[in-house]
N, C-alpha and C positions, 0 to 999 in steps of 0.2 A: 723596576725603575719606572717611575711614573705612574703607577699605575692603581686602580683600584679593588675590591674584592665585589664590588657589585652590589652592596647593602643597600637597601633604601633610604636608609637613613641619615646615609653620609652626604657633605655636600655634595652639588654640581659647580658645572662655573656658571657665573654669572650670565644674566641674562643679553647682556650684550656681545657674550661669549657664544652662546646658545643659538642668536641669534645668527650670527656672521657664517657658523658652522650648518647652518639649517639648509643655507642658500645655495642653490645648485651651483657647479664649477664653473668658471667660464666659459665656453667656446674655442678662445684666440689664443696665442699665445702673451701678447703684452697687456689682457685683462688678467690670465690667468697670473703672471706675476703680481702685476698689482694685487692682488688679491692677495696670494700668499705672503706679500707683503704684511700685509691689515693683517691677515692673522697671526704672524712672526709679531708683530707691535701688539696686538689683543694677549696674546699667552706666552710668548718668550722673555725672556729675560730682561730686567730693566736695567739690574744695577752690570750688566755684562751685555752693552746691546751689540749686534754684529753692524760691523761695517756695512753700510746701505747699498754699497755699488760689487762688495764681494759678493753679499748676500744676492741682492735681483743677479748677476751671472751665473752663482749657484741656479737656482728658480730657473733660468734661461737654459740651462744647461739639462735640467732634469726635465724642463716639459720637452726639450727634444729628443733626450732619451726616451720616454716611458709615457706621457700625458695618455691617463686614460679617467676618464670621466663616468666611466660607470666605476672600475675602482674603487674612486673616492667613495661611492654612493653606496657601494658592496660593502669596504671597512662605516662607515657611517651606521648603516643598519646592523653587521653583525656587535659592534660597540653596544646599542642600544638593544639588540637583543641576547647579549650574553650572560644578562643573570644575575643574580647570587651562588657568589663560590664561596663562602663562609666555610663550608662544610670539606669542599674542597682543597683550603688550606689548612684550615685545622688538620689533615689527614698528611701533610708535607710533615717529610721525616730526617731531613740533611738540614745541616745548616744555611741559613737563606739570610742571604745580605738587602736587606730594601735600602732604595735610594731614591730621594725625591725633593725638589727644589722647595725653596720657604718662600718662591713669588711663584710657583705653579696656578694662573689660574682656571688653565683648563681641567684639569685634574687635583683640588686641595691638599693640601700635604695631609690633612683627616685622612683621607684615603690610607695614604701608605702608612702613616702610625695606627690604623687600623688592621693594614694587612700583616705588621709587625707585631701587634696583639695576637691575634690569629694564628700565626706558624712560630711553632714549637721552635724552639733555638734558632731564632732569627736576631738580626740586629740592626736596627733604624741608622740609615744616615741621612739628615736635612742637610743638604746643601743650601749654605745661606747666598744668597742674590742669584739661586738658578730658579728659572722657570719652565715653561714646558719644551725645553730645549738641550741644546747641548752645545753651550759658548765655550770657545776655542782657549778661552783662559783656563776655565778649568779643567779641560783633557786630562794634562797632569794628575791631576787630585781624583778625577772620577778612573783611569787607568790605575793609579797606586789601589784604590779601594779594592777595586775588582781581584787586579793580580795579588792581591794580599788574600782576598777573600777565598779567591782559588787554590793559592797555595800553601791553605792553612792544612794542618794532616787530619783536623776535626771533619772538613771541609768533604771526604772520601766516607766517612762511616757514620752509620746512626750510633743517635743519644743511647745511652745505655741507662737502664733502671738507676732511677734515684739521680739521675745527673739533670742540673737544674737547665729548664727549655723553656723560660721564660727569653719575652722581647727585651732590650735595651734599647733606651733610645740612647744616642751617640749624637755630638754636635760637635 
């Protein structure tokens, strides 16, 4: 879900995206919201935006659980140096559900129709108006995917000679 295979080739986000994410975390806790605001508005969801006063007490909520600023800086760098896993999925062998929003812009949905080229009996789902998030409208519909995806009996065994393990894309 969201995610990419690491090609060089594929896009980034954009550079205002790039940017906001370069910059070290705040200190406080009512920058660190604001922040996580700006980035929730940069790469989350447009056509599904969250409630602004849920969302900052979610944010409030979790820097007093957890705020740790090297964290951020740890997943930051390990993202940037994770690679090319091309090869790596090509060698996935269960059927693999990808899932990834059609306003994603930290992550392009190229990405994930990429990763769903890549592994053998996989199947694309673009969610239309998600971004790099997860808006409470859709629960529903990304819960149904899942629990379908699981509970399918394909879902337990590999592909067997001659059975077709190409991607589909799904909309």
């Amino acid at each position: 879900m969201m995610s990419t295979s690491g090609a060089r080739h594929l896009p980034g986000p954009p550079a205002d995206v790039r940017r906001h994410l370069i910059s070290a975390p705040p200190p406080d806790e009512d920058r660190y919201v604001e922040r996580r605001m700006r980035t929730l508005a940069l790469v989350g969801s447009r056509t599904y935006p969250a409630d602004r006063d849920v969302l900052r007490e979610r944010l409030r909520a979790a820097y007093r659980r957890s705020f740790r600023p090297e964290g951020y800086m740890r997943q930051l760098a390990a993202v940037i140096a994770s690679g090319d896993r091309v090869a790596a999925l090509r060698r996935i062998r269960v059927p693999t559900l990808v899932i990834h929003g059609d306003e994603d812009r930290l992550v392009p949905p190229a990405a994930s129709e990429h990763i769903a080229r890549l592994v053998p009996n996989s199947r694309l789902e673009i969610i239309e108006g998600m971004g790099h998030d997860l808006p409470e409208p859709l629960w529903p519909r990304l819960a149904d995917l899942i629990l379908g995806h699981a509970s399918e009996p394909q879902a337990t065994r590999e592909p067997r000679l001659g059975e077709s393990s190409g991607a589909q894309a799904m909309g």
